[in-house]
C-alpha positions in Angstrom: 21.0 -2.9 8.5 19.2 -0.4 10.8 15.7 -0.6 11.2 12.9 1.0 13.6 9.4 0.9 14.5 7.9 3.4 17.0 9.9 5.7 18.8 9.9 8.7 20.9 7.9 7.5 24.3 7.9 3.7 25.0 6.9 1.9 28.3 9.2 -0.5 29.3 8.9 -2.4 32.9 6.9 1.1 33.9 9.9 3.2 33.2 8.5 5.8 30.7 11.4 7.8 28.5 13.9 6.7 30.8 15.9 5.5 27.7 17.0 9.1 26.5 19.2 10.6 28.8 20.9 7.5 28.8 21.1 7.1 25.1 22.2 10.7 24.6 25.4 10.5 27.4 26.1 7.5 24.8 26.1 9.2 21.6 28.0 12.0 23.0 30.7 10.5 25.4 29.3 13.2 27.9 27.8 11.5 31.4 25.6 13.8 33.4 28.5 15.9 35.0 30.1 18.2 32.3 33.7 17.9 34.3 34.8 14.4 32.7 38.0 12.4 32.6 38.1 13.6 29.2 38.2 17.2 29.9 40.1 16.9 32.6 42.7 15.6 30.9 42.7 17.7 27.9 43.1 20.7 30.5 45.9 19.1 31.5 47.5 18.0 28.7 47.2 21.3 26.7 47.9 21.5 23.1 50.2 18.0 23.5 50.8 17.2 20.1 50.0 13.0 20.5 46.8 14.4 22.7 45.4 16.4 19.5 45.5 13.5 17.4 43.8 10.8 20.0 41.4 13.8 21.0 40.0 14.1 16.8 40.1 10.3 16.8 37.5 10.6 19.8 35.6 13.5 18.0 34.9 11.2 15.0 33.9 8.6 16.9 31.7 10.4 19.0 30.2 11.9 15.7 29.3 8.4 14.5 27.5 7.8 17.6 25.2 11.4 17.4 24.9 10.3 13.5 23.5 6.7 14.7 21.6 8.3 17.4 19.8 10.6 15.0 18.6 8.1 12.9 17.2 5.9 15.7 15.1 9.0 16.6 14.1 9.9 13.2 13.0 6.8 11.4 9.8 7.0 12.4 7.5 5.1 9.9 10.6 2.9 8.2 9.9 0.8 4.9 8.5 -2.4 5.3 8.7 -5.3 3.0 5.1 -6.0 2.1 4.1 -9.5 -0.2 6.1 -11.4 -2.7 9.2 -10.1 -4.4 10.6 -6.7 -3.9 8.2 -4.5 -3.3 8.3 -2.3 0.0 6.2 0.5 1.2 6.2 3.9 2.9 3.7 5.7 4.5 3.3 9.1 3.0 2.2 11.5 5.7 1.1 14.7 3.1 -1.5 12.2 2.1 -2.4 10.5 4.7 -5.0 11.6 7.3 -5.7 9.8 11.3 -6.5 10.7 14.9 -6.2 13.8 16.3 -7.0 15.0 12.8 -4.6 18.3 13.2 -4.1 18.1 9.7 -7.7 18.9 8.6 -9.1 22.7 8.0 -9.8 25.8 5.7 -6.2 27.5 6.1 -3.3 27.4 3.7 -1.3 25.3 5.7 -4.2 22.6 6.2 -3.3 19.1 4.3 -6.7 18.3 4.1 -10.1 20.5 3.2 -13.5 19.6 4.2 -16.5 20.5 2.3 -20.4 20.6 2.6 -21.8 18.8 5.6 -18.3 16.7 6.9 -17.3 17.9 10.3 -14.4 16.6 12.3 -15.0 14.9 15.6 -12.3 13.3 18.1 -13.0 9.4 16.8 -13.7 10.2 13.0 -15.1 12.5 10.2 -18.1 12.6 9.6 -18.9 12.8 6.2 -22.6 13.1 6.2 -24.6 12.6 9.6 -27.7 10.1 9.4 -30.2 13.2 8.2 -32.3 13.6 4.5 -30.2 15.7 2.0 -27.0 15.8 3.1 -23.6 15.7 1.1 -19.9 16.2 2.5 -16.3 15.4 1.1 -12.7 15.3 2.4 -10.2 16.5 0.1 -5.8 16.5 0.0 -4.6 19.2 -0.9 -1.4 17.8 -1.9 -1.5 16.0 -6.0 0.0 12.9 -5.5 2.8 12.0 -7.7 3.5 8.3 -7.0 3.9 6.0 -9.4 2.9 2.7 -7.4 0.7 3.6 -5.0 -1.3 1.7 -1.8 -4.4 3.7 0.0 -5.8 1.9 2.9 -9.1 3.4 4.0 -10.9 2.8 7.7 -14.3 3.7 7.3 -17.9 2.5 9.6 -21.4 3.5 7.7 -24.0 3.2 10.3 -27.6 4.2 11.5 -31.2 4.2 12.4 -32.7 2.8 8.7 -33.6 -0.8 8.8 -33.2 -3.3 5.5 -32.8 -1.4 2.5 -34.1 2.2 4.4 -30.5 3.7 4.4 -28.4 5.1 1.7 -26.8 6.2 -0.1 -22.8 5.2 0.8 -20.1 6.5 0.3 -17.0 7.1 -2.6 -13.0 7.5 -2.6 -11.4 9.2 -5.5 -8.6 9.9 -7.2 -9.2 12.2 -9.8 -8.3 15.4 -11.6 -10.6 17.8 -9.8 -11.2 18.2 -6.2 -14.0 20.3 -4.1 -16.5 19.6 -6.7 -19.8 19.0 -5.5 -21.8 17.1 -7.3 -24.5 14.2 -7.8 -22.1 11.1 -7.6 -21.9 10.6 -3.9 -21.2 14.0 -3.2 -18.8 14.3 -5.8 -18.8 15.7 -9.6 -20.5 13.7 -12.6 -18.0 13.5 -15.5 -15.1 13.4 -13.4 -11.5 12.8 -14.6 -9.6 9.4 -13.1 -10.7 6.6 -10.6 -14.3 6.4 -8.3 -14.5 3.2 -5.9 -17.8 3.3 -4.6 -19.2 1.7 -1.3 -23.1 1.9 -2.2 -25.6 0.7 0.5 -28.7 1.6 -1.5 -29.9 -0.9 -4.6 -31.4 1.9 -7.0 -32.0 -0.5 -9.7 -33.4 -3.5 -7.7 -36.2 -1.0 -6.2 -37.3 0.1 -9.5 -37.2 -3.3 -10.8 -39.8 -4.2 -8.1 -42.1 -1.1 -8.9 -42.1 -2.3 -12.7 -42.7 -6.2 -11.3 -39.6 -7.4 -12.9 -37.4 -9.7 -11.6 -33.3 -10.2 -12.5 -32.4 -13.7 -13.7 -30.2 -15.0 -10.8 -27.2 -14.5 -12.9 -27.3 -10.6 -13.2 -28.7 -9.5 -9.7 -26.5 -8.1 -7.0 -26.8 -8.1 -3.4 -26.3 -4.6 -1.5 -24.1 -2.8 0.2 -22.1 -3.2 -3.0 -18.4 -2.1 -4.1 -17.7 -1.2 -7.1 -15.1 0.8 -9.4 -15.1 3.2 -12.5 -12.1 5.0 -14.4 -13.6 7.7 -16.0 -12.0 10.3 -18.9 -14.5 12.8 -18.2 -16.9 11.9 -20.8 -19.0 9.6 -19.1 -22.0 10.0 -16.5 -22.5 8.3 -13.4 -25.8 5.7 -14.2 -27.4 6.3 -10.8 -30.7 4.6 -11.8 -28.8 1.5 -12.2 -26.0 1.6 -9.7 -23.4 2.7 -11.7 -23.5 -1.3 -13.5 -22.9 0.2 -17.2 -19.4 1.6 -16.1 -18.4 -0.5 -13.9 -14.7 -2.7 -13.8 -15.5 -4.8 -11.4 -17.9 -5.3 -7.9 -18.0 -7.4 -5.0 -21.0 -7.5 -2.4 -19.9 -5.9 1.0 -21.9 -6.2 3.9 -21.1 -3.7 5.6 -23.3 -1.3 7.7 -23.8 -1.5 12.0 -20.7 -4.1 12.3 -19.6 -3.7 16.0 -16.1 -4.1 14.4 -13.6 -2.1 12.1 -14.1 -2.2 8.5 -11.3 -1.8 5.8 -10.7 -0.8 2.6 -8.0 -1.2 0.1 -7.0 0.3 -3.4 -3.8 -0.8 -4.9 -2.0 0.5 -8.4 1.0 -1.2 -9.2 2.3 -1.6 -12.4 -1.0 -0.3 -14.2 -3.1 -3.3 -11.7 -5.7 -2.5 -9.9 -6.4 -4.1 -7.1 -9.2 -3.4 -4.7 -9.6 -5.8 -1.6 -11.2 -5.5 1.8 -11.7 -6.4 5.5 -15.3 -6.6 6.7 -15.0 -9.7 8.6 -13.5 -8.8 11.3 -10.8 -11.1 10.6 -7.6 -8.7 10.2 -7.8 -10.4 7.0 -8.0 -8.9 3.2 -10.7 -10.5 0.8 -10.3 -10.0 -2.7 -13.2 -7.7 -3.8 -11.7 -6.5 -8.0 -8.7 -7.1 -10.0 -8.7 -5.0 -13.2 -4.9 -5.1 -15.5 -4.2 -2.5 -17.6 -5.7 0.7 -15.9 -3.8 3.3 -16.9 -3.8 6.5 -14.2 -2.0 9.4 -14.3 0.0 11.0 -12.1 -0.7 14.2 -10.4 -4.3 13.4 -9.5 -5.6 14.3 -5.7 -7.3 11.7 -3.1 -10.5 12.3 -1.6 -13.8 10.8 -0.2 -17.6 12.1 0.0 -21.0 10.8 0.9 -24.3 11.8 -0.2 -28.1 11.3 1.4 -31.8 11.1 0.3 -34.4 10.3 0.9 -32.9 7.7 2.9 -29.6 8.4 5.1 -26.7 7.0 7.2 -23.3 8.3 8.7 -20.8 7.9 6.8 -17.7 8.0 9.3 -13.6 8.0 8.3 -11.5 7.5 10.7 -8.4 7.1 8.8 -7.1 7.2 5.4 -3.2 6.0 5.0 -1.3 6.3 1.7 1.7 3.9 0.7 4.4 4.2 -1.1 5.1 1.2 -2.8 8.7 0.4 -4.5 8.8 -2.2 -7.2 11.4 -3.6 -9.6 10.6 -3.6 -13.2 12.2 -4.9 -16.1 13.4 -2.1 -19.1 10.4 -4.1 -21.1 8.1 -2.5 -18.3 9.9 0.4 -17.7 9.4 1.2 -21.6 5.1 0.0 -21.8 5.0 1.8 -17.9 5.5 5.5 -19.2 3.5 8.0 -17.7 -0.2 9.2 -19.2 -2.1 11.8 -19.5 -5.6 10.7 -19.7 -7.3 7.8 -17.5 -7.9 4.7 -19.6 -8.2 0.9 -19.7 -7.4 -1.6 -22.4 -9.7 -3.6 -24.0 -12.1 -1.2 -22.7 -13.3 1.9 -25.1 -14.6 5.0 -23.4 -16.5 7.7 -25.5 -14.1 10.5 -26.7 -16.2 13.5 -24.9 -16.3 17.2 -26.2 -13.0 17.8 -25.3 -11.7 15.2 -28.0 -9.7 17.7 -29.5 -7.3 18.4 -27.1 -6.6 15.5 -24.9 -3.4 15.1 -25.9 -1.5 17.3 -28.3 2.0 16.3 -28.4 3.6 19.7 -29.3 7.3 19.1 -28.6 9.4 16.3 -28.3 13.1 15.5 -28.1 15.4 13.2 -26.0 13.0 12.0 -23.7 10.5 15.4 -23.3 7.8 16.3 -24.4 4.9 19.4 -24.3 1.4 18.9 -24.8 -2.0 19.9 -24.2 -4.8 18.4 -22.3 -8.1 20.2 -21.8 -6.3 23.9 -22.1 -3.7 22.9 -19.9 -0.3 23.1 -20.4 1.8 19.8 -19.6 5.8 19.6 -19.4 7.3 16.3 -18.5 11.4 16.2 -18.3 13.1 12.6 -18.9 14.2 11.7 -15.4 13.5 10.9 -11.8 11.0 14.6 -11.5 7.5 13.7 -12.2 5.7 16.1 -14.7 3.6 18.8 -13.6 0.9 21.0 -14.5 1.7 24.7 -15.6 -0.7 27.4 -15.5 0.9 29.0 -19.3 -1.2 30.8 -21.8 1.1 29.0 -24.5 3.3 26.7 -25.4 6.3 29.6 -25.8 6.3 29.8 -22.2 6.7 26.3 -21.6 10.3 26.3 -23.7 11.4 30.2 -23.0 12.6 29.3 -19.3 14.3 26.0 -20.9 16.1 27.8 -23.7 14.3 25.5 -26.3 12.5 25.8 -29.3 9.3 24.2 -29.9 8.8 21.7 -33.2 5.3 21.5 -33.6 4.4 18.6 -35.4 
């Protein structure tokens, strides 16, 4: 099996890219002086009938070695065998964003979009800088279409404010919309698909304290605080009370002016969501929220935002790295793991909004596809390996006339 890390320019015993000439002459049979043996004695030998057939015997061997050659040079970010079972990842570069940051801009060939206040620096992004009333996001431009995913964010949230005079944190997405500014860190309220939240402010703790009442030791929660929401755009963000009546799941993170990297983790495999992180300084992940049965779908974009008040911080990225992940399933989970068209969680009910009526209208359906309709947009998923996509069609005749099919409404 072939494998390989980094490649390109290594240092070795202080010879820099001394490897290459070297490994070229042996992938082509060619030293550094074009007059070899072997054309020498092809020149000699002519069109020698016992000379053709060695000569094409040396051709394919040679083109084994070029083959082999280019995939030690083009590996690059190979998959790597992560946890128990089979499961491996692969970094996704169209999603992924980290130093020099070349990738970031306003033009059409830009992977990434920044919006509000966010400006890029050399060591980061700065979301928001520690000033009153300032919002900024960082969007991908690319939907992401995986089906088992891994994002690994490296974030630092620092400034002047002393104990509980900062705010207000910051948010990564993965949702329907992107470049939406709104309340919710930065970000739209009523937004369509997953919010993990890094909040450094306690909203509902301070007003607690203004109306001299005090949590029962049982319900309170100690700031910076993560926490997580899957939202079908019908519900609002509760920002008097930290977001608690929405929330899966939370975990206290301290995790403002740490002289140390900080880490963040969302993983989706097989409808589980996992959120861990590394605040320690430990290079090790801490479970932080576990929630089974989230149901996401697929086509949604990543993203990340701050906000500030009253009260403020920077809120810095300095990389955000996307993973494939690759995992076995049985035909049982093949069959409950279909793909969906509207965030959800079971055992968990979320209003049915104003747009009840046409989350999902199955139009069409017959050996494996379907048609159907989700907040005026046209949907068209094929049985197979292609992921469905989004069309921009006044009408469901559209969707079938390039297909030769009929629609059966039912």
């Amino acid at each position: 099996m072939l494998t390989c890390g980094g490649g390109g320019s290594t240092r070795a015993n202080g010879r820099r890219g001394r490897w290459f000439p070297g490994l070229m002459a042996w992938a082509t049979g060619r030293a550094f002086n074009e007059g070899t043996a072997v054309g020498k004695m092809a020149a000699t030998l002519g069109s020698s009938g016992w000379w053709q057939r060695w000569r094409r015997r040396l051709s394919a061997w040679n083109g084994s070695r070029m083959l082999l050659l280019l995939l030690l040079l083009g590996c690059g970010q190979g998959p790597r065998q992560v946890g128990a079972g089979q499961t491996f990842e692969y970094l996704k570069r169209e999603h992924s964003l980290s130093k020099p940051y070349q990738g970031v801009g306003t033009g059409s060939s830009s992977l990434w979009n920044l919006m509000g206040n966010a400006m890029v620096m050399t060591q980061y992004i700065r979301l928001t800088p520690d000033m009153q009333s300032k919002q900024g996001a960082l969007w991908n431009r690319v939907p992401c279409f995986l089906r088992d995913w891994e994002l690994q964010v490296h974030f630092k949230i620092h400034g002047q404010g002393k104990k509980n005079l900062h705010g207000d944190g910051l948010a990564i997405w993965y949702t329907k919309d992107r470049m939406q500014p709104g309340p919710v860190f930065g970000n739209m309220d009523k937004f369509v698909g997953l919010g993990v939240f890094v909040d450094t402010y306690p909203n509902e703790e301070k007003q607690q304290e203004a109306q001299k009442r005090r949590y029962s030791p049982g319900v309170q929660r100690v700031f910076p605080y993560i926490s997580a929401m899957v939202n079908n755009g019908s519900l609002s963000y509760d920002h008097e009370r930290d977001g608690r009546p929405t929330e899966l799941g939370g975990c206290t993170a301290i995790v403002r002016n740490l002289h140390y990297d900080t880490f963040l983790v969302i993983r989706y495999v097989k409808r589980h969501l996992t959120i861990m992180m590394d605040i320690d300084g430990k290079h090790e992940w801490r479970d932080c929220i576990e929630v089974p049965g989230v149901r996401l779908p697929r086509g949604y974009y990543f993203g990340t935002s701050s906000i500030t008040g009253d009260l403020s911080d920077n809120h810095d990225v300095i990389s955000l790295k996307l993973f494939e992940l690759t995992v076995e399933r049985t035909p049982e989970e093949e069959k409950l793991h279909r793909d969906v068209f509207l965030p959800s969680v079971d055992n968990m009910k979320l209003p049915e909004g104003e747009h009840r009526g046409s989350w999902e209208v199955v139009l069409w359906s017959e050996g494996g596809h379907r048609a159907w309709k989700v907040h005026g947009d046209w949907h068209l998923q094929l049985e197979g390996p292609s992921p469905f996509c989004v069309l921009p069609l006044k009408n469901v005749e559209q969707v079938f006339l390039p297909l030769h099919l009929s629609p059966c409404y039912r």
